[in-house]
C-alpha positions in Angstrom: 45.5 -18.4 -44.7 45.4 -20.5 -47.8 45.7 -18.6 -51.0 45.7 -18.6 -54.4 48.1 -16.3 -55.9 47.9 -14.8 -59.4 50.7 -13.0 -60.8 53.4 -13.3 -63.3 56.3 -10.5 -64.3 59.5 -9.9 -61.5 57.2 -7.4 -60.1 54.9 -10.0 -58.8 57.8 -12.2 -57.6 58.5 -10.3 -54.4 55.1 -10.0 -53.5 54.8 -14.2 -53.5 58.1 -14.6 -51.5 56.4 -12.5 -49.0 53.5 -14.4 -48.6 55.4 -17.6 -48.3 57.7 -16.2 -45.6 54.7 -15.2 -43.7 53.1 -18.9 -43.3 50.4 -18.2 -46.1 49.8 -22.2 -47.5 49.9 -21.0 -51.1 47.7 -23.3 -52.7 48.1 -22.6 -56.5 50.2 -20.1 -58.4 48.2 -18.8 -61.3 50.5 -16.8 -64.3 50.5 -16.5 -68.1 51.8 -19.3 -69.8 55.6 -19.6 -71.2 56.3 -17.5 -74.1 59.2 -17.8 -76.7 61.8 -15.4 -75.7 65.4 -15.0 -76.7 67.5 -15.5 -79.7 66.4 -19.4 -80.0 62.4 -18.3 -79.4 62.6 -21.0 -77.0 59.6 -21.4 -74.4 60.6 -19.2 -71.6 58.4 -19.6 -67.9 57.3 -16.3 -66.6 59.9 -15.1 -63.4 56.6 -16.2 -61.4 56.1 -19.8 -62.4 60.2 -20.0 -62.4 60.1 -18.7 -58.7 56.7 -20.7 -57.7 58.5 -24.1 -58.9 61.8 -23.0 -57.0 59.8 -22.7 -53.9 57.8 -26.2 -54.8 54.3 -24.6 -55.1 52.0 -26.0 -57.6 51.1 -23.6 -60.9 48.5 -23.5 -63.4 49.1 -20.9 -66.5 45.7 -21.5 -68.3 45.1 -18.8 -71.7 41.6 -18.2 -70.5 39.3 -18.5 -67.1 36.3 -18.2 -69.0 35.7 -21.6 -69.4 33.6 -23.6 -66.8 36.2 -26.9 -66.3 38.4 -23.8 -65.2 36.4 -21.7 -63.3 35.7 -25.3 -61.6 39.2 -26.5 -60.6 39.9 -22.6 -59.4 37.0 -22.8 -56.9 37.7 -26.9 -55.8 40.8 -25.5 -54.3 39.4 -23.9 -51.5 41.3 -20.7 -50.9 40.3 -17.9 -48.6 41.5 -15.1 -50.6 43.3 -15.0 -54.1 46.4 -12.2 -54.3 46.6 -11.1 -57.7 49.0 -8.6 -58.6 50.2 -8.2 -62.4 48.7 -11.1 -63.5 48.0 -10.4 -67.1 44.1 -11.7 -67.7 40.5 -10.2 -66.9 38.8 -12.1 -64.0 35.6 -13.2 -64.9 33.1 -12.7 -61.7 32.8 -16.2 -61.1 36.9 -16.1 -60.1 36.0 -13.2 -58.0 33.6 -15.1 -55.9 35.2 -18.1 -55.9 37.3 -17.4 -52.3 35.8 -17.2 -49.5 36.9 -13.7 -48.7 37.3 -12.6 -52.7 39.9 -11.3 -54.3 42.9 -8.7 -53.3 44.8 -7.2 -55.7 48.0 -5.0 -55.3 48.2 -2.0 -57.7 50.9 0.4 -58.7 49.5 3.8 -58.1 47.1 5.9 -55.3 43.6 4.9 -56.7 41.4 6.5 -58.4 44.7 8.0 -60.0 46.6 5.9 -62.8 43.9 3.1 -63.0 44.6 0.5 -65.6 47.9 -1.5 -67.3 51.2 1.2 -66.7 50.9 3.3 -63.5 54.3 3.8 -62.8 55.6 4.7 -65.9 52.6 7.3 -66.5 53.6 8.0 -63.1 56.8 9.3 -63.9 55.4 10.4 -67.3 53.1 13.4 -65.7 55.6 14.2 -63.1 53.4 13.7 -59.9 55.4 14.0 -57.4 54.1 10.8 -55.3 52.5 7.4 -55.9 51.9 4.3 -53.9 50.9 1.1 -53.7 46.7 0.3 -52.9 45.5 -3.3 -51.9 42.4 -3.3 -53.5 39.1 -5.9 -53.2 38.6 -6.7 -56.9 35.2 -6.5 -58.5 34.2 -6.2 -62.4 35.5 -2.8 -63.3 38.7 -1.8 -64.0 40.4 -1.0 -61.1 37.6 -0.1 -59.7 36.7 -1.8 -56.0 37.1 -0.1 -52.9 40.5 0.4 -51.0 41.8 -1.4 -47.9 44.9 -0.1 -47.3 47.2 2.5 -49.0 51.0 3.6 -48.3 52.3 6.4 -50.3 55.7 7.4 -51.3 57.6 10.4 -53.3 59.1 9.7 -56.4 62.7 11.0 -56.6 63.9 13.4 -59.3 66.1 11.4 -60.9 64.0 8.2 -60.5 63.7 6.1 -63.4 60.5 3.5 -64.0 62.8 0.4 -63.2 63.9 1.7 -59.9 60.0 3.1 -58.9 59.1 -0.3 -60.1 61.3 -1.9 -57.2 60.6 0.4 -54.8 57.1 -0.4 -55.2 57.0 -4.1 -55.6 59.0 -4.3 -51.7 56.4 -1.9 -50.9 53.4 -4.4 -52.1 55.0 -7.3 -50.8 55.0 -5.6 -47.0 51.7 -4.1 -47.6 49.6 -7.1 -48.6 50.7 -9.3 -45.4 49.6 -6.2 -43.6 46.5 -6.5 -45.0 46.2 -9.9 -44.6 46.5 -10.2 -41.0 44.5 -7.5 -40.2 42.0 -8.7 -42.9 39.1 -8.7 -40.6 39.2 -5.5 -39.2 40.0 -3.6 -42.5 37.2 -0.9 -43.8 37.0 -0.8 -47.5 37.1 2.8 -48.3 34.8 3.5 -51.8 37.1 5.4 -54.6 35.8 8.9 -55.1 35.0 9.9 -58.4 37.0 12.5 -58.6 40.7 12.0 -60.1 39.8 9.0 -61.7 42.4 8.8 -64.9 43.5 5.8 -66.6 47.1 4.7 -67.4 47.0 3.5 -71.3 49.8 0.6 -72.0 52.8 2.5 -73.2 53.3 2.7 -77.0 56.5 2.3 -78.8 56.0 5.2 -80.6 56.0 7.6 -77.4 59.8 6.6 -77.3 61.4 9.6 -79.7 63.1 12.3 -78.0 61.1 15.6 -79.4 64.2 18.1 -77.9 61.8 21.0 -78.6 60.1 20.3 -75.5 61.1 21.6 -71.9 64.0 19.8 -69.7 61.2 18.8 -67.5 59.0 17.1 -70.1 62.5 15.4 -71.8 63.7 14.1 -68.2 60.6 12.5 -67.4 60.2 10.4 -70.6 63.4 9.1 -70.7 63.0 8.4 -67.1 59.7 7.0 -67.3 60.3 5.2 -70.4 63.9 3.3 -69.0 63.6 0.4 -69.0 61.4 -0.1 -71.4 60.9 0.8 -73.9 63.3 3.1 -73.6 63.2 7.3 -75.0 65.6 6.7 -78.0 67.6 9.7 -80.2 69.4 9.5 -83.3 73.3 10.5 -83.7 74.2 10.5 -87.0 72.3 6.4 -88.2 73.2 5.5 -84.5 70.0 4.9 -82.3 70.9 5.6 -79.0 68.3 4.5 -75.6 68.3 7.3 -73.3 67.8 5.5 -69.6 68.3 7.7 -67.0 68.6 11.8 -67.1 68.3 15.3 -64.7 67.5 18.3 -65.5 71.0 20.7 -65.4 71.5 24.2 -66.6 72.3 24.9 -69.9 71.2 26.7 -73.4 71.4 26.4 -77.1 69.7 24.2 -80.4 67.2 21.7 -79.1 69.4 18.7 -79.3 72.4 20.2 -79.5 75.2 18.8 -76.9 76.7 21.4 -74.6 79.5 19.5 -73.1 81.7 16.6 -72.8 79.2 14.9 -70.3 76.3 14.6 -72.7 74.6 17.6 -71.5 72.0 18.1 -74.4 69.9 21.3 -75.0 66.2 21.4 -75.1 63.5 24.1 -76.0 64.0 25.3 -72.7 67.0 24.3 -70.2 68.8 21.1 -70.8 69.1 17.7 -69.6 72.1 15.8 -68.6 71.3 11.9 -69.9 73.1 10.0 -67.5 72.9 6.4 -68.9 72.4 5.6 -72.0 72.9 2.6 -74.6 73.4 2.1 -78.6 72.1 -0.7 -80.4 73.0 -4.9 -79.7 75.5 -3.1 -76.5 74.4 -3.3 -73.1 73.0 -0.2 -70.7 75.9 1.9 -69.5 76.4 4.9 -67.4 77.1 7.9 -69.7 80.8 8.3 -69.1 81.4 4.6 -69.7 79.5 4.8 -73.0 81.1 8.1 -73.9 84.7 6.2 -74.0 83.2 3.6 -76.6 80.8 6.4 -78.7 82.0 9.7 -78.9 79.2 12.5 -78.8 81.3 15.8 -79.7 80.5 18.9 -78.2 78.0 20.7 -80.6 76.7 17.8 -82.1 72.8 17.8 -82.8 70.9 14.7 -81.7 67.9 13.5 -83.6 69.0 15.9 -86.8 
């Protein structure tokens, strides 16, 4: 088929690979435009354009598709279907008729569930206890057009948001050219009504370690929160980033650390935080970054 393909963070990137290897003619790769990044707050490319211009495909990052020159060029290049996945702006409706056969986009989550900008960390966030990836025909609402295909997966106990994220993009990537050849014969299956909720961007200041809550609650938002932007605790005027935890036995002060393998009490059970990282260091797993920052048995975290 030829496409257009709209997309731009590393969880897209996978998902355009794919379509190249399967024989797609990728007419245009649509993404947000270079942002500074880094210390120099230099123009960096999004890890789509970067991979789009690897590859030798042609890319347009406009600010807006509101405007009619735009909307114009978008429909002069004749695609069949535009992929979109993560792409980062609202398509106005004439974008969604512009290709032939409209618009697919791959989303994060089993729809009507976790509609909206962060499925898989709110995901991980309410514990449920599977997800998946939906291939969706777009249409004006949010998240809101009927289903074509959907493959659903658990999400391990000790999962973390960055390896979910993975896990799904692969699983996008595989289940878009699915959908692709089989386009034709695909029924698109209306979302009920029912379980319709919305997952909100995350906000930084959801990141603080409350250790009065259960193990459970505690696990999941440092898991759901790694990497970014990552459950944080205080020790001592240290800021620590808690990335990866499990729930273990164990009971005493909410906060207060039980062992020698950062084992840390919580209003009910404990968690053991297995990777973790202090301020201008690098992520490490916990018994690395205990032999560089000691965390004494009986110290309080976040006193």
């Amino acid at each position: 088929m030829r496409l257009i393909f709209m997309g731009s963070p590393d969880f897209s990137v996978p998902v355009l690979e794919a379509l190249v290897e399967a024989g797609h003619e990728v007419a245009c790769v649509y993404c947000q435009p270079p942002r500074p990044a880094g210390r120099g707050k230099k123009d960096r490319p999004t890890p789509v354009q970067a991979r789009a211009e690897a590859l030798g495909l042609p890319v347009r990052h406009p600010t807006s598709l509101k405007g009619a020159e735009e909307q114009a060029e978008f429909a002069a290049l004749g695609a069949e279907v535009a992929v979109v996945v993560a792409y980062g702006l609202i398509l106005p409706q004439a974008i969604l008729d512009a290709p032939e056969r409209g618009c697919l986009n791959i989303h994060a989550s089993l729809l009507p569930r976790w509609r909206g900008a962060a499925p898989i960390h709110r995901a991980i966030l309410a514990g449920d206890e599977t997800t998946g990836i939906c291939i969706m025909q777009m249409e004006a609402g949010l998240d809101t057009g009927p289903v074509l295909l959907r493959e659903e997966t658990e999400i391990g106990t000790e999962e973390t948001t960055a390896e979910l994220h993975d896990r799904l993009s692969a699983m996008g990537a595989g289940l878009i050219v699915q959908a692709l050849d089989n386009l034709g014969a695909l029924v698109p299956e209306a979302q009920p009504e029912d379980g319709v909720t919305y997952a909100s961007k995350i906000d930084k200041a959801e990141a603080r370690v409350d250790w009065t809550q259960d193990a459970e609650a505690v696990s999941r938002q440092i898991r759901g929160l790694a990497p970014f932007p990552g459950a944080w605790t205080e020790h001592g005027t240290d800021r620590i980033k808690l990335l990866g935890a499990r729930v273990v036995p164990g009971d005493g002060a909410p906060g207060e650390v039980l062992d020698d393998a950062l084992s840390v009490a919580c209003g009910e059970g404990a968690v053991q935080v297995t990777r973790a990282q202090r301020a201008g260091r690098g992520a490490q797993d916990a018994a690395t970054f205990l032999l560089g920052h000691r965390v004494p048995k009986g110290t309080v975290l976040g006193a």
